[in-house]
N, C-alpha and C positions, 0 to 999 in steps of 0.2 A: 433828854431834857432840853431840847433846843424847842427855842419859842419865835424865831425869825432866823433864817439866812439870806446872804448880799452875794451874790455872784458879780465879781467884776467883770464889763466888756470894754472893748474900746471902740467896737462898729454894734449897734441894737439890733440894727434890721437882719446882722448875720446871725448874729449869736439868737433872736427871736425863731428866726429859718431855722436853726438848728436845734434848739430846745424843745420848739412845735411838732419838727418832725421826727423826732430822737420819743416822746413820749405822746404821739398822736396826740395831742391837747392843743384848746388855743392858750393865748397868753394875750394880757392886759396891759397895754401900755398904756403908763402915766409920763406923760410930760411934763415936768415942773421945770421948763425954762435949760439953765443948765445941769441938772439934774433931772437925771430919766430913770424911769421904776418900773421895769415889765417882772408882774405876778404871776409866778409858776402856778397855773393850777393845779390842786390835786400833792403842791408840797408846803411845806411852812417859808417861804421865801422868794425870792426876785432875784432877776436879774439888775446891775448899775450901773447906770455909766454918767461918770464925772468926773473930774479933774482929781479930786483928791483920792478915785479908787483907779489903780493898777491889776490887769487881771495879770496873775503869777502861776508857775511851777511849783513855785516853793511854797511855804507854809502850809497853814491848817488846812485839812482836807476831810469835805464836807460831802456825807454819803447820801443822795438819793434814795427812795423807795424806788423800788421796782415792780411796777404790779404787772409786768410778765415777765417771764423769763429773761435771766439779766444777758445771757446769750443771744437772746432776739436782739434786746435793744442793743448790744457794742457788736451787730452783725449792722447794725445800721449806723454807726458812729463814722466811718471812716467814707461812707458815702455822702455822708452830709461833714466834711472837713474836719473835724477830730481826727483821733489815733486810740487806738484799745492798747494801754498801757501793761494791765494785768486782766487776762481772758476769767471768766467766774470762777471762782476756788468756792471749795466747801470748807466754812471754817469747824461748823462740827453741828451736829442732830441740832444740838441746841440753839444755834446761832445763826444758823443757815449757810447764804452766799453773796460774795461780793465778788466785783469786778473794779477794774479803774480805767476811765480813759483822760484825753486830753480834749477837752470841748473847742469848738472852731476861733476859741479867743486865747487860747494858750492856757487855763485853766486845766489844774489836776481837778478830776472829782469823782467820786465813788458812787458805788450801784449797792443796795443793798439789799436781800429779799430772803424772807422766813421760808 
């Protein structure tokens, strides 16, 4: 039921390098001044960076689709500055798999795939 997500960064052009190349896609930077808005393609959301977002460890944790194997991509997380928190688990036939890493801004965030 998620209709937009906000990934917080506090550097764009890293956290851009490593979204790019974590899910071979480009991404869309919008510069609005002090507020900046790079569009995940291919998910419902963006990456922010402005004064009033903090990227965290803690809180809500928000899962990606993974259209390959969620293995491939947290085999490439720690070459591009993240850390693979939780390697893919099968949660069950039904539900598939997820993974968790820490993206190159200190963000938790999940992988998810059927």
């Amino acid at each position: 039921m998620i209709s937009w997500f906000e990934i917080p960064v506090s550097d764009m052009a890293r956290a851009i390098f490593f979204y790019e190349n974590l899910f071979d896609t480009k991404i869309h930077l919008q510069d609005l001044g002090d507020f900046k808005l790079a569009i995940i393609k291919g998910q419902m959301g963006s990456l922010v960076q402005h004064a009033a977002y903090a990227p965290s460890h803690a809180g809500i944790l928000v899962y990606l689709n993974a259209t390959i194997p969620i293995e491939d991509l947290l085999a490439k997380v720690e070459k591009l500055g993240g850390r693979v928190l939780r390697p893919s688990s099968l949660i069950s036939e039904e539900f598939g798999y997820t993974g968790i890493f820490e993206d190159s801004e200190g963000n938790r965030i999940g992988l998810h795939a059927r």
